[in-house]
C-alpha positions in Angstrom: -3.7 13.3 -11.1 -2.0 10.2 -9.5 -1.5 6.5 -10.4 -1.9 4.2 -7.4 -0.6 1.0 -7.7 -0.8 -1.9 -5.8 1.6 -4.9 -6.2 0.1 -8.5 -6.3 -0.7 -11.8 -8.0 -3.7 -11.8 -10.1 -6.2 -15.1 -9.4 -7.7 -16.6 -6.3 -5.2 -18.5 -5.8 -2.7 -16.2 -4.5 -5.5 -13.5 -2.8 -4.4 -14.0 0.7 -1.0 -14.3 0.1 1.6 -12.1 1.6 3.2 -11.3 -1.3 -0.3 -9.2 -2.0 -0.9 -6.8 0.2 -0.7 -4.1 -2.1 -4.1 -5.5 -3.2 -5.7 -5.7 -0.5 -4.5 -2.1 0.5 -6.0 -1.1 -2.8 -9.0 -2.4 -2.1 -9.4 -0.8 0.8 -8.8 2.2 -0.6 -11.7 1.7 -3.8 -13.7 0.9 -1.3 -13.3 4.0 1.4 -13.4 6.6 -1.7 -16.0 4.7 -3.4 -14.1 4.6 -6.7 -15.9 3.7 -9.6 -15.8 0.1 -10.6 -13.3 -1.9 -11.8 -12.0 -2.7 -15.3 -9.6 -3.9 -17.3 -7.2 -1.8 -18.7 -3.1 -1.2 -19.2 -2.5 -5.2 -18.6 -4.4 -4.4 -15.4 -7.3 -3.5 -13.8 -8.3 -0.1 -12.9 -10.9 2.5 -10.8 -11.2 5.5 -10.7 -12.1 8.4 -8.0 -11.5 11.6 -6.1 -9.2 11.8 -2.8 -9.7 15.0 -2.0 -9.5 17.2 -5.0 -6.9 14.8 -6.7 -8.0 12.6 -9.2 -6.9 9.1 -8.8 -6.3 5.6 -11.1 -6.2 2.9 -8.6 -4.4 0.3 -10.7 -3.7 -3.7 -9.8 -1.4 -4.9 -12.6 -2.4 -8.5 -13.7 0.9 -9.2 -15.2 1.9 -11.0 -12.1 4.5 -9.3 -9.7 7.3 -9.9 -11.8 6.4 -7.8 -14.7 4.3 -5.3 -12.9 6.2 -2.1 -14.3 4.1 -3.4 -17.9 1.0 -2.0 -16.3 2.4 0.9 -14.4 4.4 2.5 -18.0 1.3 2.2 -19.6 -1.3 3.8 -17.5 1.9 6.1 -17.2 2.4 7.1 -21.3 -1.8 6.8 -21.3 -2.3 9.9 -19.2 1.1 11.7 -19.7 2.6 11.4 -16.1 5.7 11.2 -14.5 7.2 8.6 -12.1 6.4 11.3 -9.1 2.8 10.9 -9.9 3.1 7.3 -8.9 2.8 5.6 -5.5 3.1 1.8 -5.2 2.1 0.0 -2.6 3.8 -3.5 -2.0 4.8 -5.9 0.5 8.4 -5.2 2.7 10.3 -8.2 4.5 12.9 -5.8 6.3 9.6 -4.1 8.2 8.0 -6.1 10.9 4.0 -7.3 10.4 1.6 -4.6 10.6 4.2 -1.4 10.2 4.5 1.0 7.3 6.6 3.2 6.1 7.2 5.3 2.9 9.8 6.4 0.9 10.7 7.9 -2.6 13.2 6.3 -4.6 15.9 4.4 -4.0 16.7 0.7 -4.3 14.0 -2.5 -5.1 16.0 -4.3 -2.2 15.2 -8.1 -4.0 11.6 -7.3 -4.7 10.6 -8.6 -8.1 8.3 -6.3 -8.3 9.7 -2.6 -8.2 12.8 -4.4 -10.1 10.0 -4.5 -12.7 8.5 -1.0 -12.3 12.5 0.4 -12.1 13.4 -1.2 -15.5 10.1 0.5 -16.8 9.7 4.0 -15.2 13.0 4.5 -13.3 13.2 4.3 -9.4 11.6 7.7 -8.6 8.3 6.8 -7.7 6.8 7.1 -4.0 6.5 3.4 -2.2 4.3 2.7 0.6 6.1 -0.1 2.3 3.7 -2.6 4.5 5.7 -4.8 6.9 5.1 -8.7 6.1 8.1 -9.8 8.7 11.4 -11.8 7.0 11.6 -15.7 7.5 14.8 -15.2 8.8 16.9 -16.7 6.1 16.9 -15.9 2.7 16.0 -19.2 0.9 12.8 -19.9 3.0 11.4 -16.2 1.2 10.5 -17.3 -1.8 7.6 -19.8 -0.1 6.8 -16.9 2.6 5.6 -14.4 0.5 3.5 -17.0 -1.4 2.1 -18.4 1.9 -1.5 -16.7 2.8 -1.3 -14.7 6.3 -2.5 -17.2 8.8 -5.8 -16.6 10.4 -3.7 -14.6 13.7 -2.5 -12.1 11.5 -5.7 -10.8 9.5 -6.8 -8.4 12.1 -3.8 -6.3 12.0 -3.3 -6.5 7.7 -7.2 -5.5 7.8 -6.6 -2.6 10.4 -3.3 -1.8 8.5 -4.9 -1.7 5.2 -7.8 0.3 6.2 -5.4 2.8 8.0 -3.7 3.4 5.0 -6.6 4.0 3.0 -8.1 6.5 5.4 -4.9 8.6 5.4 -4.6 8.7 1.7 -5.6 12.2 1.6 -2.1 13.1 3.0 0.2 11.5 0.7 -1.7 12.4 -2.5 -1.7 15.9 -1.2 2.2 15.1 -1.0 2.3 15.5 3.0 4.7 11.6 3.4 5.1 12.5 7.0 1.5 13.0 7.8 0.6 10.0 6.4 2.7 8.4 8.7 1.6 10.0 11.4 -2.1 9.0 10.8 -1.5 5.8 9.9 0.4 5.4 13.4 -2.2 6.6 15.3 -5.0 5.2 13.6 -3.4 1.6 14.2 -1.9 1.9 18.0 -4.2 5.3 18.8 -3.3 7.4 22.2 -4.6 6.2 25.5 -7.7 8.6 26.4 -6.4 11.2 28.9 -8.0 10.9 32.0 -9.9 13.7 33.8 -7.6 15.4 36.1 -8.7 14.3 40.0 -9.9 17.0 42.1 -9.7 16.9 45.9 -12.5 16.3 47.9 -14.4 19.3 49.3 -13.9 19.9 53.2 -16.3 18.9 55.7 
């Protein structure tokens, strides 16, 4: 059994924001499993369903992002996990738009909330990182991440968010690196090989 967070700010107001891509990749994954539906539960709300043979809580704190580790320790002491059963999935300025990358561990690099879900379960939970781009200086961040994605930018987060819910089998199977590697090639897929040319039969 896994917890699945993803990191937001509850209300309409802030749905397209940057700052929430976590939800919207948790949506996409309800939807692609066909969790059950949602409710609220653990300062939160919560679905559940199958990927694969795991059993999954899809959880979207509603504590805003600053106190997201409230939600995450509950659902956590609820069902009697550890922080390796948990994978978070928030927004990441050091990535560019539309790339991903995961990790387990380490740091919360400035991000309010995994400094939340460290003071509450300790670092060692997996993070799937989705690129949102930096400003390029630090005091214009606080108004980024708040800002919606302008209207250019929804067809990657859509195509980004639905590639990570199609790989989820992977990483909730514990396989990190084939995650990756479907999320990659979902989003920028090979070019088809072409038929190799044959000559032309003599006359």
């Amino acid at each position: 059994m896994r917890i699945v967070a993803g990191l937001g700010n509850p209300g309409s107001r802030y749905a397209g924001n940057r700052h929430n891509i976590g939800f919207m990749a948790l949506s996409a994954i309800a939807r692609r499993w066909r969790f059950g539906p949602w409710r609220e539960k653990f300062h939160g709300q919560v679905a559940d369903g199958l990927i694969g043979d795991e059993k999954i809580v899809a959880l979207a704190p509603l504590t805003y992002m600053n106190e997201s580790g409230q939600a995450i320790a509950a659902a956590m002491r609820f069902y009697k996990l550890t922080p390796g059963d948990v994978i978070v999935i928030h927004d990441e300025l050091e990535l560019a738009p539309g790339k991903m990358r995961v990790k387990t561990g380490g740091g919360a690099a400035g991000h309010n909330g995994l400094k939340s879900i460290d003071a509450h379960i300790g670092p060692d939970y997996h993070r799937v990182r989705l690129g949102i781009g930096h400003p390029g200086v630090k005091h214009l961040v606080h108004n980024y991440v708040l800002q919606d994605f302008p209207k250019a930018d929804e067809p990657w987060v859509e195509k980004l968010v639905d590639a990570v819910a199609e790989a989820m089998p992977a990483l909730v199977a514990g396989d990190a690196n084939g995650f990756m590697n479907k999320v990659t090639l979902t989003i920028n897929p090979p070019p088809p090989r072409r038929a190799p040319e044959t000559a032309a039969p003599e006359k």
